[in-house]
C-alpha positions as a LaTeX table, in Angstrom:
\begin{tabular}{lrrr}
\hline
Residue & $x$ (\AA) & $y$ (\AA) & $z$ (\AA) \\
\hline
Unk1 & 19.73 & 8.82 & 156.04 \\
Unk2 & 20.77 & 11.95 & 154.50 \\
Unk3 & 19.65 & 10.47 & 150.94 \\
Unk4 & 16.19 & 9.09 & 152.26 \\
Unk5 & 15.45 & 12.86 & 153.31 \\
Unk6 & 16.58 & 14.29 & 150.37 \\
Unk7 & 13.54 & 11.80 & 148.36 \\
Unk8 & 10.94 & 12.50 & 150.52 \\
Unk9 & 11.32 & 16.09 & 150.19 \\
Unk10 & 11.72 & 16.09 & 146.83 \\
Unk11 & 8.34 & 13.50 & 146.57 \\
Unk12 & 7.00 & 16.04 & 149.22 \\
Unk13 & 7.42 & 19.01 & 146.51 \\
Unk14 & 9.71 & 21.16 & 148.09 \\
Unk15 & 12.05 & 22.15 & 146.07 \\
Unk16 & 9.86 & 22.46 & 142.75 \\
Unk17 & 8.32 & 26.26 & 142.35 \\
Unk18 & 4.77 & 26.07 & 142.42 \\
Unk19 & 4.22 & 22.62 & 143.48 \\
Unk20 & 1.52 & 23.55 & 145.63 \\
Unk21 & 0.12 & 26.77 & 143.92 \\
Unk22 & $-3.28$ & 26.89 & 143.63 \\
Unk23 & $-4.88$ & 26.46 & 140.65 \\
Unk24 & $-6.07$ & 29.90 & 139.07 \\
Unk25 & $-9.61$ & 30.09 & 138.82 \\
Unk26 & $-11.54$ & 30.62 & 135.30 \\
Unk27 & $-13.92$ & 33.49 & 136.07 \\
Unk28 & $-11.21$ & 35.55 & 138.46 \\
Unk29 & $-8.92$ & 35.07 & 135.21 \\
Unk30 & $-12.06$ & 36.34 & 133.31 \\
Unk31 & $-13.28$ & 39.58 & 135.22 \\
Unk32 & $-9.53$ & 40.29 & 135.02 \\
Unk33 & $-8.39$ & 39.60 & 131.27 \\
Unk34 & $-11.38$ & 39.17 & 129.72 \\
Unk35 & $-14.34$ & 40.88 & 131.53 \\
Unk36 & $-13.27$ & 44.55 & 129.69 \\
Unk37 & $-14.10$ & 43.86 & 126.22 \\
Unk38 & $-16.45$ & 40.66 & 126.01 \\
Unk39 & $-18.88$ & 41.87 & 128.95 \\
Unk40 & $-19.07$ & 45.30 & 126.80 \\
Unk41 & $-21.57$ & 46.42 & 124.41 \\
Unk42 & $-19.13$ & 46.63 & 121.12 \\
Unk43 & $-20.73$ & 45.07 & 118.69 \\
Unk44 & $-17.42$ & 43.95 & 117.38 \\
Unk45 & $-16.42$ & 42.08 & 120.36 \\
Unk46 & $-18.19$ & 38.76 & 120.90 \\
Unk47 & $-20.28$ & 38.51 & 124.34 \\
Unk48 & $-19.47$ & 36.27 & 126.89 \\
Unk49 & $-22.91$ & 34.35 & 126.29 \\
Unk50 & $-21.35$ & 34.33 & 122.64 \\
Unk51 & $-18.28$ & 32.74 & 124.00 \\
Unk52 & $-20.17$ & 30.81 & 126.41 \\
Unk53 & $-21.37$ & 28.92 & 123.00 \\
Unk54 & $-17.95$ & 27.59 & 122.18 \\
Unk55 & $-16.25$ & 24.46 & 122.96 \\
Unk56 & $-13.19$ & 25.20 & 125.31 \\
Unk57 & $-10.43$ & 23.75 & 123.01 \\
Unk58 & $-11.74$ & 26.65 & 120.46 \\
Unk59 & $-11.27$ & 29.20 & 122.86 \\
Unk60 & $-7.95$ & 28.00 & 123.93 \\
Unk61 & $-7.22$ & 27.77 & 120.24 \\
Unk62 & $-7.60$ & 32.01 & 120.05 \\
Unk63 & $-5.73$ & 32.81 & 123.45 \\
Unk64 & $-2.94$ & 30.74 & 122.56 \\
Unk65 & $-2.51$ & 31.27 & 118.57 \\
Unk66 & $-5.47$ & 33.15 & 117.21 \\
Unk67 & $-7.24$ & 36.15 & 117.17 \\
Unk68 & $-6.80$ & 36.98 & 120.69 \\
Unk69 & $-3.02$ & 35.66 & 121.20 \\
Unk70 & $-1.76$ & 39.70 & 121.68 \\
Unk71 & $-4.04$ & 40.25 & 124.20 \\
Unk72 & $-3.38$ & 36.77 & 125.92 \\
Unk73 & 0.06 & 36.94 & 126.31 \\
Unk74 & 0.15 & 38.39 & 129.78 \\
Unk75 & $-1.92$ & 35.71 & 130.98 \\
Unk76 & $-0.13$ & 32.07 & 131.37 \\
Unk77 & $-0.73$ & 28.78 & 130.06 \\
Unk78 & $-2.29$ & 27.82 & 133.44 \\
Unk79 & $-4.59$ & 31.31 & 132.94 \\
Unk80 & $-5.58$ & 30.50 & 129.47 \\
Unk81 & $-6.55$ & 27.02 & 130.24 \\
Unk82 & $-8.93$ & 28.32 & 133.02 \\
Unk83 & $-10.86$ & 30.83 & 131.45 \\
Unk84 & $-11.21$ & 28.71 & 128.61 \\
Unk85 & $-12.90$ & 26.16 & 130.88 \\
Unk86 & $-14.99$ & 28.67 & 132.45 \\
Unk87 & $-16.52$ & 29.57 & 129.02 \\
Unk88 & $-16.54$ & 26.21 & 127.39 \\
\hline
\end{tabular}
């Protein structure tokens, strides 16, 4: 008995952090991490209509080992992924 409960509450998620965390959503992750710089009129910075242009796995690309990897590494994986979807 004791054994059948322990399954279903491990099949249930409890027990594993997060299992029902929401998801984090692309454009919060963007007005957050993002919005400072690309929604800015620095000619040096690519727009978010620029980004908006690029396929997602690009983007993803720079947040996770390009050009923008020291700026993303306060958000996580789940964070990247997101705004990267949002653009792309």
């Amino acid at each position: 008995m004791i054994r059948t409960l322990s399954v279903l509450v491990l099949a249930l998620g409890a027990g594993v952090p997060g299992a029902f965390a929401q998801a984090p959503s692309g454009e919060g992750t963007y007005k957050t991490h993002c919005a400072p710089c690309h929604d800015s009129t620095n000619p040096r910075v690519p727009t978010r209509a620029a980004l908006q242009q690029m396929p997602a796995a690009r983007i993803l690309r720079a947040l996770e080992g390009g050009a923008m990897m020291n700026v993303a590494v306060t958000m996580s994986h789940q964070e990247r992924q997101a705004v990267s979807a949002y653009l792309g």
